[in-house]
C-alpha positions as CSV (number, residue, x, y, z in Angstrom):
1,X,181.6,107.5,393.6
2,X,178.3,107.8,395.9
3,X,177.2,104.9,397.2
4,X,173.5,105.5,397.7
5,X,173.3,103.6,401.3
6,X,176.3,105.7,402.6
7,X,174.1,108.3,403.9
8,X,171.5,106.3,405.1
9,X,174.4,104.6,407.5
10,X,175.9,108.2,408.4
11,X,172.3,109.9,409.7
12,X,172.0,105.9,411.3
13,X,175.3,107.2,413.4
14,X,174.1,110.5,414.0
15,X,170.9,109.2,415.5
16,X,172.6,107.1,417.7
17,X,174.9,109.6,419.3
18,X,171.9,112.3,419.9
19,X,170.4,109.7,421.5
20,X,173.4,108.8,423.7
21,X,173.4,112.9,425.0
22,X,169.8,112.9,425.5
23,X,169.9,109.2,427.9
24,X,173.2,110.8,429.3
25,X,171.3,114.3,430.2
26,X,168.5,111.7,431.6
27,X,170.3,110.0,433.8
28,X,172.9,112.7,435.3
29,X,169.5,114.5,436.4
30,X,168.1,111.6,438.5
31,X,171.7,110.9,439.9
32,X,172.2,112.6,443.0
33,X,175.8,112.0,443.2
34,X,176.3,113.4,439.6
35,X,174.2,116.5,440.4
36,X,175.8,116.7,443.6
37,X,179.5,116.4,441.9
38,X,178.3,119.2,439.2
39,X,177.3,121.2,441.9
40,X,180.6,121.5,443.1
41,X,182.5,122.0,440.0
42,X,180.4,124.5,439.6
43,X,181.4,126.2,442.9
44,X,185.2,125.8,442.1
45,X,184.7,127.7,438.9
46,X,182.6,130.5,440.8
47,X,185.4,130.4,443.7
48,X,188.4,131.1,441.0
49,X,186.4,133.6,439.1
50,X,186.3,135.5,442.5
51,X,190.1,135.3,442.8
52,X,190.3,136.2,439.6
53,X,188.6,139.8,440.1
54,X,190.0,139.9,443.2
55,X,193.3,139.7,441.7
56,X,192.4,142.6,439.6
57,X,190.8,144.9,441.6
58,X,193.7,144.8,444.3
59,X,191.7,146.7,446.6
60,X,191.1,143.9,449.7
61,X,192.3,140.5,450.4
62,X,189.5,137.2,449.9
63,X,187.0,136.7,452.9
64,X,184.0,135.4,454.0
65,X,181.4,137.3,452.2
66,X,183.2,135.9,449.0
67,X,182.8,132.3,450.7
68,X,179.2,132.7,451.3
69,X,178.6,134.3,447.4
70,X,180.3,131.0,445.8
71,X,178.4,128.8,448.6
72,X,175.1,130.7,448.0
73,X,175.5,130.1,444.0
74,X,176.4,126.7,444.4
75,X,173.2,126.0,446.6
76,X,171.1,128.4,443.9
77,X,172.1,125.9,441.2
78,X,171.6,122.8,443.1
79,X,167.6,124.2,443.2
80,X,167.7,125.4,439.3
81,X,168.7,122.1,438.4
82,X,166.3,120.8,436.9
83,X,165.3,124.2,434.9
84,X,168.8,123.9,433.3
85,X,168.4,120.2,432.8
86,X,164.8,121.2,430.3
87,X,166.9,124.1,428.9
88,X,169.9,121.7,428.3
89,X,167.2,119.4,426.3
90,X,166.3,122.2,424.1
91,X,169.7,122.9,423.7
92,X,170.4,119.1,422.3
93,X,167.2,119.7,420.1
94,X,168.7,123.0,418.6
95,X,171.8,120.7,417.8
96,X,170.2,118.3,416.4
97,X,167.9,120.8,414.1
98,X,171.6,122.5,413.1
99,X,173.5,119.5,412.2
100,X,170.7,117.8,410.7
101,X,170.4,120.5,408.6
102,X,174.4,120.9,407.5
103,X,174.4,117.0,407.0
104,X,171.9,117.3,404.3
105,X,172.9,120.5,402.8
106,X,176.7,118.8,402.3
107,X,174.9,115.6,401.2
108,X,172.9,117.5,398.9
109,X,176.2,118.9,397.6
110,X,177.8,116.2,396.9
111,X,174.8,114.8,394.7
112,X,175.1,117.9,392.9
113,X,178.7,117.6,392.6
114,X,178.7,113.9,391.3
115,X,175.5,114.4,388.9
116,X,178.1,117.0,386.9
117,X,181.0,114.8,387.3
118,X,178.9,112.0,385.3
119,X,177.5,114.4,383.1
120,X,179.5,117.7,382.5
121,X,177.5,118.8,379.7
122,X,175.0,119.7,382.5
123,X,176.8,122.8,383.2
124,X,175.8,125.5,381.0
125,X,176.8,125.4,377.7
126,X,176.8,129.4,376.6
127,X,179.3,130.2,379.2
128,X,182.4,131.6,377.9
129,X,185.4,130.1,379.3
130,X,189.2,131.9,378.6
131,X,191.6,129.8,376.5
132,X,194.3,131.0,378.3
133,X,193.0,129.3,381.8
134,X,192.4,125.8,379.9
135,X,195.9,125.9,378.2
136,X,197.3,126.8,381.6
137,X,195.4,124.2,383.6
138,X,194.1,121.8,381.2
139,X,190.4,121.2,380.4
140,X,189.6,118.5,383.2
141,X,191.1,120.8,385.8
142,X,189.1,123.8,384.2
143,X,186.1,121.5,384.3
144,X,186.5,120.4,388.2
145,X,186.4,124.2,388.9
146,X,183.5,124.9,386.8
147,X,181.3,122.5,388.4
148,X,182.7,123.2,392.4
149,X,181.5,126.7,391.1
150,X,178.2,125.5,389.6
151,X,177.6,123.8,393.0
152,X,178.5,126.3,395.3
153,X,176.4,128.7,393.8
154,X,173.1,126.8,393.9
155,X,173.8,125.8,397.5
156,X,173.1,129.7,397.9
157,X,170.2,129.4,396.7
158,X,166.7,128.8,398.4
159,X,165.2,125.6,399.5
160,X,162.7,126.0,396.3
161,X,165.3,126.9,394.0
162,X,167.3,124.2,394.7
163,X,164.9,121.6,394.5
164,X,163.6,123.0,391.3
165,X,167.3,122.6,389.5
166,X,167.3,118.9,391.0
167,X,163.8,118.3,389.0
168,X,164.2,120.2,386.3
169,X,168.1,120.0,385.5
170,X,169.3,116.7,387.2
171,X,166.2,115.0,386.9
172,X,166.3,114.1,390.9
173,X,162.6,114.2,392.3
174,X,162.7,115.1,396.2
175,X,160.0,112.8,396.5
176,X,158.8,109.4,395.6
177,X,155.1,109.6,394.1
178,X,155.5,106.4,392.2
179,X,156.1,104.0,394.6
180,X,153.5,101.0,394.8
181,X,152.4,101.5,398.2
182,X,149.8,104.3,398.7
183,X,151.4,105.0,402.3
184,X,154.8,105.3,401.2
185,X,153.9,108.0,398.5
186,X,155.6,111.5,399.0
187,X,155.2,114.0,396.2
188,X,158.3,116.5,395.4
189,X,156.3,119.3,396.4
190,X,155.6,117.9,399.5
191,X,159.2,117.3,400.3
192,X,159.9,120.8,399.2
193,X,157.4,122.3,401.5
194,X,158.8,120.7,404.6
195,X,162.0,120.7,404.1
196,X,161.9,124.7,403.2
197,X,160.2,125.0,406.8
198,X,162.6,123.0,408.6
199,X,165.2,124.7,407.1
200,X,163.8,128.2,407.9
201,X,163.3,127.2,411.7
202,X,167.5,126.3,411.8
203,X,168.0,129.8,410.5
204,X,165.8,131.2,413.2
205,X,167.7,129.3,415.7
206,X,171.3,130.3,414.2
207,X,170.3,133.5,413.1
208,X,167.2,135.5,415.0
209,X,166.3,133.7,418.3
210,X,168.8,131.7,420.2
211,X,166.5,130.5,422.4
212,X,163.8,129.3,420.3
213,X,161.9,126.2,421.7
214,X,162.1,123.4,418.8
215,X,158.8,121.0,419.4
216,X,159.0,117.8,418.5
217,X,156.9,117.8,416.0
218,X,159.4,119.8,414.5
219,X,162.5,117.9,415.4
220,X,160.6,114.9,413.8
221,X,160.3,116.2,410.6
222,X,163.4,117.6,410.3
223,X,164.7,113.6,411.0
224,X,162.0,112.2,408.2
225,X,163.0,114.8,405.6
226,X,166.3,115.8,406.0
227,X,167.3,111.9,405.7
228,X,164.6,111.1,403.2
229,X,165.2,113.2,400.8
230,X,169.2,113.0,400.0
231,X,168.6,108.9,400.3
232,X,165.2,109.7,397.5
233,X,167.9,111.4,395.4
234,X,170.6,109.0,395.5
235,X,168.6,106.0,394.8
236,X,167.4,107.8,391.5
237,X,170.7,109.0,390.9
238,X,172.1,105.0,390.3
239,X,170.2,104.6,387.7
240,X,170.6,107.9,385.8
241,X,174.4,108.6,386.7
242,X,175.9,105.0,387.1
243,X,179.2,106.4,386.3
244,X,178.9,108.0,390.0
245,X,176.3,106.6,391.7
246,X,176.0,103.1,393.1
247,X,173.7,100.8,395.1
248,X,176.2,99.6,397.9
C-alpha cells in the first residue's frame, strides 16, 4: 500500500538535510577557527603520508625539507580555501542532482510495482508462462516475479518511454492539465520534457564529466519535477488503484 503523501514527506526530509550541508559548508567558511582547525587536520594527513613513503622508500630518515613540504601545503590550502569551499558547493549540487534523481526513479518503481499488484492483468497477456514453474511455485509467487520483471525492465527504459507506458498503460499522466487553476496547469509533455533533461544532466555528471557545473536553474527543476511528478502520479493512482493506493 502507497500512501500518496508518503513521498511528498520523504523529498520534505531530503530538502531539509541538503539544506543543513549547504548552511554547514556556509558557516565552516566564515569561521576562522574551523578553517584554521581544517587546516591542520589537513597537515597531519600530509605529515603521515610522508612517513608513509618514507617508510617505503627506506632510503633516508624524515627531516626538515619534509617539515617545510607539509607546512608549505598546509599554508597553500589555508589560501585555496575558499576555491575549495565553491567547488565543495558544486559538489553538494551534484549530490543533490544524483539522489534526486534515484529517489524518483525508486518512487517511480514502486508506482509501477503497485499499479500491477492492483491490477495483474496489466501485464501482458500473450506471454507464455511454463506450467512447471507455477506448479512449483504457485501462481501468486509466479505472478510477484512477473511483475518485479515487468518493472525492472521499463525502469531500463528512457525517460519518454517510461512516461509513455505510465499514459498509455497505467493511465498515470505526468502532469496535471486539468486542474482549475490556469497557474497550476502542467501538461504531461511538459513534464516529460524536463524531466528527460534533468535526468540526462545526472548521467553527464555520473557518467561523462565529473566536474560539470550544475546551475541553479538546473538544480531547481530537478527539485520541481522530480518531486512533482511521482506525487502527480500517486494522487491519480488513489482513485484508479484503491486496492494499493491511498490518500494518507
Amino acid at each position: 500500500m502507497i500512501k500518496a503523501n508518503s513521498y511528498a514527506r520523504k523529498m520534505g526530509l531530503f530538502d531539509l538535510h541538503v539544506e543543513l550541508l549547504r548552511q554547514s559548508l556556509k558557516h565552516f567558511s566564515i569561521d576562522k577557527k574551523a578553517v584554521q582547525a581544517f587546516v591542520d587536520q589537513q597537515e597531519q594527513e600530509c605529515s603521515k603520508r610522508v612517513d608513509v613513503v618514507l617508510a617505503i622508500d627506506q632510503d633516508r630518515p624524515r627531516d626538515k625539507i619534509d617539515d617545510i613540504f607539509v607546512k608549505a601545503e598546509g599554508n597553500r590550502l589555508r589560501r585555496e580555501i575558499q576555491h575549495h569551499v565553491e567547488f565543495a558547493e558544486n559538489k553538494i549540487n551534484q549530490m543533490e542532482m544524483v539522489l534526486r534523481c534515484a529517489y524518483f526513479e525508486a518512487e517511480m518503481k514502486n508506482i509501477h510495482r503497485h499499479c500491477l499488484y492492483a491490477k495483474p492483468t496489466l501485464l501482458k497477456s500473450d506471454k507464455k508462462i511454463d506450467l512447471g514453474r507455477v506448479v512449483a511455485k504457485g501462481g501468486d509467487t509466479v505472478v510477484e516475479e512477473e511483475i518485479e520483471h515487468e518493472v525492472k525492465k521499463l525502469d531500463a527504459e528512457s525517460t519518454r518511454t517510461r512516461a509513455s507506458y505510465f499514459k498509455d498503460t497505467l493511465n498515470l499522466d505526468w502532469g496535471n492539465p486539468v486542474m482549475p487553476e490556469p497557474k497550476l496547469r502542467i501538461s504531461h509533455e511538459a513534464c516529460v520534457d524536463a524531466i528527460d533533461e534533468v535526468t540526462k544532466l545526472r548521467h553527464k555528471v555520473v557518467h561523462e564529466e565529473s566536474d560539470y557545473v550544475v546551475s541553479l536553474d538546473a538544480l531547481q527543476k530537478a527539485r520541481s519535477f522530480y518531486t512533482f511528478v511521482p506525487n502527480c502520479c500517486a494522487a491519480q493512482a488513489v482513485e484508479i488503484y484503491p486496492s494499493q493506493f491511498e490518500e494518507k
